[in-house]
C-alpha positions in Angstrom: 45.2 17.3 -11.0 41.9 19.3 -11.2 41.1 22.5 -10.9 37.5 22.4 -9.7 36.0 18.9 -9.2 34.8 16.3 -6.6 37.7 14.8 -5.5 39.6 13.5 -2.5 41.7 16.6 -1.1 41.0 20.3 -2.0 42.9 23.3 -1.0 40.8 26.1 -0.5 42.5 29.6 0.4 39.4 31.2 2.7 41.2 34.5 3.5 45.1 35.7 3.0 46.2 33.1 6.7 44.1 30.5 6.3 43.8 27.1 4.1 41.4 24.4 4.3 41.8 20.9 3.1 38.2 19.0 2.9 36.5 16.5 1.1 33.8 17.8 -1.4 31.1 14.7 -0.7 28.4 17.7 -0.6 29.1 20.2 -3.4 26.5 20.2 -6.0 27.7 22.7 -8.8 31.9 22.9 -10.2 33.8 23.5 -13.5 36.5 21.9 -14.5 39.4 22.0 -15.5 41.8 18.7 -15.9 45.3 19.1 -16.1 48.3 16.4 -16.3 50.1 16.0 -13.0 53.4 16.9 -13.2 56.1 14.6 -11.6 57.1 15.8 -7.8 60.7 17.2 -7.7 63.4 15.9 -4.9 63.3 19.3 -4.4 59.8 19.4 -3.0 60.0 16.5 -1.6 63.0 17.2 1.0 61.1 19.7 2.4 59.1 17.4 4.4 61.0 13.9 3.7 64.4 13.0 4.5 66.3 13.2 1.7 68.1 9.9 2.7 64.5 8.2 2.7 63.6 9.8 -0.5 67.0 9.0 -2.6 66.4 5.3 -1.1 63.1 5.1 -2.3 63.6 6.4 -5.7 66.6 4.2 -6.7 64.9 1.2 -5.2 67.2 1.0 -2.0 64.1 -0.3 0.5 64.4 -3.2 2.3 61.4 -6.1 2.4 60.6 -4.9 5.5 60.1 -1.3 4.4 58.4 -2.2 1.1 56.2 -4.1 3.4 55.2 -1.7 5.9 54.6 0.3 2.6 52.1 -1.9 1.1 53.8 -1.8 -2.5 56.6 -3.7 -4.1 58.9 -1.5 -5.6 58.9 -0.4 -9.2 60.2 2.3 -11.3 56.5 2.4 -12.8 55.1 2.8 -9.4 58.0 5.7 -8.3 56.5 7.5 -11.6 53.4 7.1 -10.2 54.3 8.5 -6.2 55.9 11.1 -7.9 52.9 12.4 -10.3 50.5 11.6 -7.1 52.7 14.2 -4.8 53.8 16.6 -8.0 49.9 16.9 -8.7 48.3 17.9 -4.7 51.8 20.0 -5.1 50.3 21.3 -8.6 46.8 21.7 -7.3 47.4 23.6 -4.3 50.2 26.3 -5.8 47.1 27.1 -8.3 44.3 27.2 -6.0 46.8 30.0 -4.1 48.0 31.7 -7.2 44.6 32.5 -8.2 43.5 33.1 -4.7 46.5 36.0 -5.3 45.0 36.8 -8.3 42.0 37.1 -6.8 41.7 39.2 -3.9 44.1 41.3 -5.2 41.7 42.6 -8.4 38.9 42.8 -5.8 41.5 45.3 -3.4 41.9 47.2 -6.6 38.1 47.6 -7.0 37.0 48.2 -3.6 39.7 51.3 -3.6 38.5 52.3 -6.7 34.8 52.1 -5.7 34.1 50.8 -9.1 30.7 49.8 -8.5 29.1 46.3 -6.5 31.1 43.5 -6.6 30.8 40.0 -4.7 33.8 38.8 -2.7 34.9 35.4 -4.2 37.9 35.2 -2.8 36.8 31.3 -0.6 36.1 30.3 -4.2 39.3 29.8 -5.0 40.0 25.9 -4.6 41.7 23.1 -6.5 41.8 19.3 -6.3 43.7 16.3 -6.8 42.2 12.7 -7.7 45.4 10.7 -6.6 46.0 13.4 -3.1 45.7 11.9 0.3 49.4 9.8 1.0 48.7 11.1 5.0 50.3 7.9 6.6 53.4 8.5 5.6 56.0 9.8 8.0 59.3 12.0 7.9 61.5 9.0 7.1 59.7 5.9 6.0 56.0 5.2 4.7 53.2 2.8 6.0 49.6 2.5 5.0 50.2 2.5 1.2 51.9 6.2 1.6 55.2 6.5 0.6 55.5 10.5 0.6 52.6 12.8 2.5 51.3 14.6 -0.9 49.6 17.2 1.7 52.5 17.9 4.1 55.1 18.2 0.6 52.2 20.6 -1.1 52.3 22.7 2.8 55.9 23.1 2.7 56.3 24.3 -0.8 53.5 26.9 -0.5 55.2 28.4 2.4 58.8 27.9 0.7 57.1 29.9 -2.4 54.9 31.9 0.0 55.9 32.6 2.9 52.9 33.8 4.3 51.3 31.8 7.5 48.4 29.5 6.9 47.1 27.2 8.6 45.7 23.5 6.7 43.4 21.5 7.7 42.3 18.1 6.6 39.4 16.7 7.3 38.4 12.8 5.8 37.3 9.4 7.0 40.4 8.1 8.1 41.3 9.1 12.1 44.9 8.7 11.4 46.5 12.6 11.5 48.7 13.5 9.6 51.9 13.4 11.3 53.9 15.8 9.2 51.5 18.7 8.8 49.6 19.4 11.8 
């Protein structure tokens, strides 16, 4: 995943309720920060999937008909690759709110200090992941080349960790909603 960079889904944390999920088509100035994507746990993943649906998946339990609605044969090289797409919007969203933490919480300290003029950066907090955007698939099965919904996983384990309300919104080309996280 990427810290800062033009990419298909971005979390970005504009106050302490609310997250936005957008696509960064128009954003003319980043930095960057790549980092490997770590693999997605079961763990994170039952908190949106069904953990029959996920065990199935990863053992290579589908049938035809579901590998087909899928859009993928199965494969252990393309489980690894499921998981590091899902374990790296997960990855990418826990840091954009960890330093969104980080963040507003030095600039709380300075405002009750009164130590001097300061800019609230707080909406700049924001991460991205290039392999993000598995919105088609559903609670229990996968269509549309999704098998897992790295948005709805990355939702659920924020508020798991966090449990602070927020509020994600996704906004791309595709009209399909996300099922699982609005």
């Amino acid at each position: 995943y990427n810290d800062a960079n033009i990419f298909w889904n971005v979390f970005i944390f504009d106050s302490i309720n609310d997250v936005f999920l957008f696509s960064l088509k128009n954003l003319t100035f980043f930095t960057q920060d790549f980092r490997i994507s770590p693999l997605a746990t079961v763990e994170q993943l039952i908190t949106t999937h069904d953990e029959h649906y996920v065990q199935r998946y990863l053992n290579g339990k589908m049938t035809e008909l579901e590998n087909r609605n899928i859009g993928f044969p199965w494969s252990l090289q393309h489980v690894n690759r499921t998981l590091s797409s899902v374990g790296g919007t997960v990855a990418a969203a826990l840091s954009a709110w960890e330093k969104y933490c980080k963040r507003h919480e030095l600039i709380q300290k300075k405002k009750h200090n009164r130590q001097g003029s300061f800019e609230d950066t707080t909406h700049l907090c924001w991460s991205a992941h290039v392999a993000g955007g598995t919105h088609h698939a559903f609670k229990d099965y996968g269509e549309g080349f999704c098998i897992f919904s790295d948005i709805a996983v990355a939702a659920n384990v924020l508020l798991q960790k966090y449990p602070a309300p927020a509020l994600i919104q996704q906004s791309n080309n595709h009209t399909q909603k996300n099922q699982l996280s609005t």
